[in-house]
Every structure is written in C-alpha cells, then in structure tokens.
N, C-alpha and C positions, 0 to 999 in steps of 0.2 A: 489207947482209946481216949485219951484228952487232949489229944487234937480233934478229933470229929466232934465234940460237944461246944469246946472251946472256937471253931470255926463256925460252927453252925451259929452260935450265939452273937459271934461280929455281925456274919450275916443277917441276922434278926435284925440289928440295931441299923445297920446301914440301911436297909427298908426302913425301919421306922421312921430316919431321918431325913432319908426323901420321901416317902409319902409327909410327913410336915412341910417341909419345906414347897412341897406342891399345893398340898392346900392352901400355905399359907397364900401364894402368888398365882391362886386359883382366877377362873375369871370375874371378872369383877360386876357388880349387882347387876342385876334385868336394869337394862332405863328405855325412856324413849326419848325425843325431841321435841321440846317447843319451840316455837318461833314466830317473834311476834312484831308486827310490823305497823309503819306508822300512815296512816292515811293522808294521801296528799296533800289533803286542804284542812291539814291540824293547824299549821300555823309556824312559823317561824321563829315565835318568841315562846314559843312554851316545849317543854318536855315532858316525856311519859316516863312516870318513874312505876316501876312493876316492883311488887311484892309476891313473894311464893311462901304461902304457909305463915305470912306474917313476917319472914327476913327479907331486909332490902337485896333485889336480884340484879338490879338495873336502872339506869336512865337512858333512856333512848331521845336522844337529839335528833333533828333534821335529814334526813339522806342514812341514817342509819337503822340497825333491827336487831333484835334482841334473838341468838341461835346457840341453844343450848343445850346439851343432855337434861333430862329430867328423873330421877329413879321412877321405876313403876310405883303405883300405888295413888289413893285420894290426896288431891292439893288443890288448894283454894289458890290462885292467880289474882293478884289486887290490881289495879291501874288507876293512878292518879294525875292529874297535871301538878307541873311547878313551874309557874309559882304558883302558891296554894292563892294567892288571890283574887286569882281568877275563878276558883269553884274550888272547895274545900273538901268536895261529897268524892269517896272513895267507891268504888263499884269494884265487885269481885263477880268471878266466874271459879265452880267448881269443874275439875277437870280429873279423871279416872285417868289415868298413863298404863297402856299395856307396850310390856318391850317391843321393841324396834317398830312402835307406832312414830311417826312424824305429824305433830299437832301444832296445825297454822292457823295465827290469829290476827287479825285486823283492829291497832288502838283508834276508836275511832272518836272528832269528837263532835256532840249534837246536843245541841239545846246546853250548853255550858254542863255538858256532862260528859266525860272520857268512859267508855267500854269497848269489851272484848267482843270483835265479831268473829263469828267462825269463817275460813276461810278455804275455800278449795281451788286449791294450787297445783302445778305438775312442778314436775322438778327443772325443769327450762323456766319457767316462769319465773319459781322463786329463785332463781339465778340471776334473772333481770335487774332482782333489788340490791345488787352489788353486795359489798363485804356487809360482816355484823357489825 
C-alpha cells in the first residue's frame, strides 16, 4: 500500500509543475495598437518625437510611422517637434486602449504647433504608409 500513496503524490507534483509552468508562459497582457503617422506637409527638417506616459517611445522622421502594441489601460501620448527651436510647446492626447483595438493618429503640424489628430483608416490604406 506505499506504492499508491507514493505514486499518487509524484502525480500531484508533476501537475503542480506544469500548471506553473503554464502560467508562468501564460498569454501575455490585453494590448492594442497605436500608430501614429506623420502629415505630409510637417516638413523635412523636423521630427515628431512621442512620448507615452512621460517615457520617450519614438522619433518619427520623414516617410516613416510610429506601429506599436500598446497595453490596455489610460495613457497620455505626448508630441513634440525637434528641434525644440522651432516650438517648445509639448501637446498631449489622452487615450483609453481596449484590447485588440487599433488606434490611428495623424502628427500634425499648425500654427507652430505639433498634435495628435484622430484618424480613420482601413487597413489597405494604412498599408500605403509603407514600413514603421
């Protein structure tokens, strides 16, 4: 009779050890997608530097666009030009992220001022804007 205790007890363990080991390599957090894109007629000599949450995310140059996962949840999106000599003034957009939303935005700039326009895209379209 100490074999069936002794058995039954390995078996316990080797569950234990993969149910961890599955959670550990469980899937990975809700997010969604930003992507944010530069207007035409920004300009040649400047770049859109984004901030999320206050950490630098990105610089966006010329012919390129910022495509990223986002975790769900409230995030403030910053946009700036650089060089800061051209306008120093920082504009933010708060943005809500629910999973597998895809949230497309327009850096646009006006009046010596860079912001986030909301953007309604198909996914052909935003394909047109080439790589990130």
């Amino acid at each position: 009779m100490t074999i069936l205790p002794r058995f039954t007890s390995r078996l316990f363990l080797v569950f234990i050890c993969v149910s961890a080991i599955a959670s550990a390599s469980g899937a990975p957090p809700a997010s969604g997608r930003l992507v944010i894109l530069r207007a035409p007629n920004f300009g040649w000599n400047l770049v859109v530097h984004v901030r999320i949450d206050g950490r630098d995310a990105a610089n966006i140059v010329q012919g390129r666009r910022y495509d990223r996962p986002i975790s769900a949840g409230s995030h403030v999106i910053s946009v700036e030009p650089i060089p800061f000599s051209y306008s120093g003034q920082r504009t933010s957009t708060q943005l809500n992220v629910n999973p597998g939303q895809t949230y497309v935005f327009t850096a646009v700039w006006q009046s010596d001022i860079v912001y986030l326009r909301p953007t309604l895209l198909s996914a052909a379209q935003l394909a047109q804007y080439g790589p990130p």
